[in-house]
Backbone bond lengths (Angstrom), bond angles and torsions (degrees), N, CA, C in turn:
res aa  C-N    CA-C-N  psi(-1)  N-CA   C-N-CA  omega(-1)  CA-C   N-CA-C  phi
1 X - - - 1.457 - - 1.529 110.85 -
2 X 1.311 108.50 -43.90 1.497 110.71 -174.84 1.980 111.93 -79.04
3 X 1.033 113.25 6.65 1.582 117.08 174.55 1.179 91.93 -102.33
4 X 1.964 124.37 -54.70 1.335 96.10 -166.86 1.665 128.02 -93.81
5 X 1.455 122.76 21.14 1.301 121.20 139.58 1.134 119.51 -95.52
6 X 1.246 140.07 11.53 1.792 130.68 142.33 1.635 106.90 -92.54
7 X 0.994 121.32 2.24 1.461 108.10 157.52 1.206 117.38 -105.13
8 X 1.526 128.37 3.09 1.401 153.72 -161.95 1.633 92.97 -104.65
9 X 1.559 115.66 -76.11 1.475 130.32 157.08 1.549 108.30 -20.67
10 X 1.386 115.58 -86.48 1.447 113.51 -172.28 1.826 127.19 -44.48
11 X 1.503 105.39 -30.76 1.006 107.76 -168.35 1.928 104.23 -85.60
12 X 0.916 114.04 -15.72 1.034 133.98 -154.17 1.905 84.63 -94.45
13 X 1.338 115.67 -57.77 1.832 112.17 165.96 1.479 114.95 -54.94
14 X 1.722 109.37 -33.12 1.421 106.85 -174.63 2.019 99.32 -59.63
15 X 1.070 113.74 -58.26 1.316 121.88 165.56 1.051 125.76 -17.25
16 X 1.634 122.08 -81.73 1.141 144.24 177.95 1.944 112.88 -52.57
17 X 1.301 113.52 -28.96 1.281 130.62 162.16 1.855 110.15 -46.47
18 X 1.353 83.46 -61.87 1.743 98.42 -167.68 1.378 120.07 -57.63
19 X 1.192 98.58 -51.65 1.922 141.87 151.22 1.528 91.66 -5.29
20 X 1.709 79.78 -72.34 2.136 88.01 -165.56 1.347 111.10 -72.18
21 X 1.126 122.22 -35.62 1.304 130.13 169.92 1.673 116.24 -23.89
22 X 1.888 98.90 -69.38 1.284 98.12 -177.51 1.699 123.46 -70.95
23 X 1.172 91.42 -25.65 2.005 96.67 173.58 1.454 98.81 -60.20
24 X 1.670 120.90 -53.88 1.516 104.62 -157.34 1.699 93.81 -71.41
25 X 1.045 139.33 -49.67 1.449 128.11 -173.83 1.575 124.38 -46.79
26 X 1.699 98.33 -34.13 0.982 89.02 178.55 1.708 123.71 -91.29
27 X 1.425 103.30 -19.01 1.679 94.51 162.97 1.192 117.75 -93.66
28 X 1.473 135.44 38.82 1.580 151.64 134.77 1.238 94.05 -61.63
29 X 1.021 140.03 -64.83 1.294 152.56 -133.07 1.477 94.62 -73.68
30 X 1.522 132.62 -32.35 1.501 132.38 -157.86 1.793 100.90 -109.55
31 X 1.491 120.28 -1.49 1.274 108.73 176.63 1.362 99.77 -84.97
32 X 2.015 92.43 -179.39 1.934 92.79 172.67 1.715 99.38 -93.63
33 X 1.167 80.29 174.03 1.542 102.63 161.80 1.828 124.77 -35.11
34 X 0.964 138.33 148.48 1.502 107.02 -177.86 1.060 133.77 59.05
35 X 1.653 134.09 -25.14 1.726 130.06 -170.96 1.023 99.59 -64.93
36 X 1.592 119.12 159.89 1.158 146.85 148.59 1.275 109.95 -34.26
37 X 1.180 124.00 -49.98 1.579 127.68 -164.71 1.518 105.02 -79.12
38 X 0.852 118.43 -46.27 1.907 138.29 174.38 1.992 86.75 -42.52
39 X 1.162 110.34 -57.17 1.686 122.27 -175.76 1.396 113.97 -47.52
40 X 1.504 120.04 -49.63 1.186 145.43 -174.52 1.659 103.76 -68.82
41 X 1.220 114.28 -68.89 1.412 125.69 -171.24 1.614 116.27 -55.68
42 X 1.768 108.07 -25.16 1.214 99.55 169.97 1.089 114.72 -95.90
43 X 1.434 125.35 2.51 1.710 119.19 168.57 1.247 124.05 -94.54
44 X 1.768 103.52 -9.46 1.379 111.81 -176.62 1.826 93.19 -85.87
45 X 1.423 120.07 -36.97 1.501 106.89 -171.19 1.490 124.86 -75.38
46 X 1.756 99.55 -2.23 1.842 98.86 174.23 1.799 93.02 -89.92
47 X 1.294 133.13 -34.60 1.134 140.53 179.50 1.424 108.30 -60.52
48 X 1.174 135.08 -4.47 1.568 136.10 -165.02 1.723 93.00 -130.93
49 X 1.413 128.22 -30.48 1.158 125.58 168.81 1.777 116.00 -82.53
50 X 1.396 108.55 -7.65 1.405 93.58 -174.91 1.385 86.23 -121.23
51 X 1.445 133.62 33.57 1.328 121.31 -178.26 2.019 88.84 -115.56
52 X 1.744 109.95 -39.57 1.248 132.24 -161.86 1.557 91.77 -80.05
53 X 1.318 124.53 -28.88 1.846 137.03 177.57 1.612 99.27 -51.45
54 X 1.703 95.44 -67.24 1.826 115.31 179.46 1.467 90.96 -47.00
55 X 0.911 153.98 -109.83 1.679 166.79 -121.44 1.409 79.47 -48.60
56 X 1.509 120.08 -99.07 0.960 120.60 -152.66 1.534 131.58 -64.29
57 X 1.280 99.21 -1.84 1.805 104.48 169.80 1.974 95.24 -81.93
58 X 1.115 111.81 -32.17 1.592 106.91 -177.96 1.126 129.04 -70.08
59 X 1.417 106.82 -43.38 1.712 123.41 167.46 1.639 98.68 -57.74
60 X 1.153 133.71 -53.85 1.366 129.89 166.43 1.328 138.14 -15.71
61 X 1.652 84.44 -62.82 1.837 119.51 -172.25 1.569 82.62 -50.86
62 X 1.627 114.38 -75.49 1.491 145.02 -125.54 1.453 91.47 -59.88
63 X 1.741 110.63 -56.17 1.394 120.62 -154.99 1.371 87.59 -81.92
64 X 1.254 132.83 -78.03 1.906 112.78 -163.16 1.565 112.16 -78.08
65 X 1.234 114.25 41.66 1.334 127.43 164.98 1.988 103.88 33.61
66 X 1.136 106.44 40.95 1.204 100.67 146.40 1.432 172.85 4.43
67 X 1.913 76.21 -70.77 1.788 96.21 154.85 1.289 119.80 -86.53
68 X 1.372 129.18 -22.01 1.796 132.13 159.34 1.907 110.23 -48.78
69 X 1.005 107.28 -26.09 1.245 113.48 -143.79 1.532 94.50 -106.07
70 X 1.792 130.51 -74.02 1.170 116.01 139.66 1.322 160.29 -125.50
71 X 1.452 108.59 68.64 0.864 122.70 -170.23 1.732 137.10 75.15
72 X 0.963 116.54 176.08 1.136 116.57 178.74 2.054 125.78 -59.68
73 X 1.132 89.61 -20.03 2.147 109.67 179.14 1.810 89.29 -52.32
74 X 1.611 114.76 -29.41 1.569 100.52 -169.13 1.499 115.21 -74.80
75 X 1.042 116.76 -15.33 1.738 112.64 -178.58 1.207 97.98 -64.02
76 X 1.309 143.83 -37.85 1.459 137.85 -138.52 1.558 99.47 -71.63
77 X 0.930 123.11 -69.23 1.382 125.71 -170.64 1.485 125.27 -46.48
78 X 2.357 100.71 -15.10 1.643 100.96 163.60 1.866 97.50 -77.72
79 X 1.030 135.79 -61.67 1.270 148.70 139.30 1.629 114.87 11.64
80 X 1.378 119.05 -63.73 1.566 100.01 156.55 1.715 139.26 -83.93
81 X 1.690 109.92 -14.09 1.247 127.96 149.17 1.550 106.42 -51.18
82 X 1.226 115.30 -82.95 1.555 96.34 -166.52 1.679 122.37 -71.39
83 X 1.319 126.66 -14.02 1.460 111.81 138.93 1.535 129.23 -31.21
84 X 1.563 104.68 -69.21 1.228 106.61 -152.67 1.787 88.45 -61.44
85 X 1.294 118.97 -53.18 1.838 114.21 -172.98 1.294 93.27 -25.43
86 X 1.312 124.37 -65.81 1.561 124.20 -161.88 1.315 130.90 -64.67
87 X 1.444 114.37 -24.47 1.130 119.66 134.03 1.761 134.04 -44.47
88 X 1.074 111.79 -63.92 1.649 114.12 156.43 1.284 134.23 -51.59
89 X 1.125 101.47 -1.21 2.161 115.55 -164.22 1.866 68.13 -108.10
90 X 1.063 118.77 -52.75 1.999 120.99 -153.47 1.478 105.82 -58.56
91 X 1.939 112.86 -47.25 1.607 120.36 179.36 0.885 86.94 -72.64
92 X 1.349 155.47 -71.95 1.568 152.64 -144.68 1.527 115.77 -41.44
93 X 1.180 86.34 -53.00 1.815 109.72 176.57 1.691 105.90 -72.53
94 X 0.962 113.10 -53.74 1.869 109.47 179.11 1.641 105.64 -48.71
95 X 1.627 103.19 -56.44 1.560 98.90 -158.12 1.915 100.85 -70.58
96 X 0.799 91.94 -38.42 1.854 89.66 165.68 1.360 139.90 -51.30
97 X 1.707 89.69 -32.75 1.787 97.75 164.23 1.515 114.39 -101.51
98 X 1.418 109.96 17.90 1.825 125.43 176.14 1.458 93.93 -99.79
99 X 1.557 108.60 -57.15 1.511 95.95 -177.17 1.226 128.89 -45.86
100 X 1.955 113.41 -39.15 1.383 126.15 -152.66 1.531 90.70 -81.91
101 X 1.600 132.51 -38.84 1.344 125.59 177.33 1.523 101.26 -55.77
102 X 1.494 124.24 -61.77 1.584 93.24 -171.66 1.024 130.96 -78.66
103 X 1.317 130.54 12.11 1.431 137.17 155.65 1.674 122.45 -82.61
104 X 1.336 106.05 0.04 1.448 122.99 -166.06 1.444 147.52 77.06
105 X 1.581 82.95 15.67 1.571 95.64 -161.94 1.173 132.99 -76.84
106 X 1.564 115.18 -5.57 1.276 143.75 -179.78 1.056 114.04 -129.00
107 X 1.335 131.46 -177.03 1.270 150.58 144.58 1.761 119.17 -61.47
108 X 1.583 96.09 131.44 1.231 109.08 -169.32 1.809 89.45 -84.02
C-alpha cells in the first residue's frame, strides 16, 4: 500500500510538473522581447524541469527498485536535480529583488 501511493503521489507531481511547464511556456510566449517577466519565466521553466527531472528520476528509482539493483551511486542524480532547482529558485529570487531596487521598490 505504501509504494503504491508514493508512486500514485509522485506521478501525480510528475504531472503537475508538466502542467506548469505548459502554462509557463505558454505565457513566455505573450511577453516582449527583453521584459523582466520574459527573464523570470525562463528561469522559472529550467526550475520546473529540474524539479519534474527530481520526481521522475525518483518514481523510477522507487518503482524498478533501483537502489537494490545499483546501489546507492543512484540517488545522486535526484541530488544534483534538486540542487541545481535551488540554485535557480536562489538567481530567480536575487534578480527579482535587483529588478525591484531599480524600479524602486525597495530599499536601496
Amino acid at each position: 500500500m505504501e509504494l503504491e501511493l508514493e508512486l500514485i503521489l509522485g506521478i501525480l507531481m510528475i504531472l503537475v510538473g508538466l502542467i506548469s511547464l505548459g502554462f509557463v511556456l505558454k505565457a513566455k510566449t505573450v511577453f516582449p522581447e527583453g521584459s523582466e517577466l520574459k527573464k523570470v519565466t525562463a528561469n522559472l521553466i529550467s526550475v520546473i524541469i529540474f524539479l519534474t527531472a527530481f520526481s521522475l528520476w525518483h518514481v523510477l528509482r522507487e518503482h524498478l527498485h533501483w537502489k537494490e539493483k545499483f546501489g546507492e551511486v543512484i540517488e545522486y542524480p535526484e541530488y544534483i536535480f534538486i540542487t541545481i532547482a535551488f540554485l535557480l529558485i536562489f538567481k530567480t529570487a536575487k534578480d527579482l529583488y535587483n529588478t525591484a531596487r531599480r524600479f524602486g521598490i525597495t530599499e536601496q
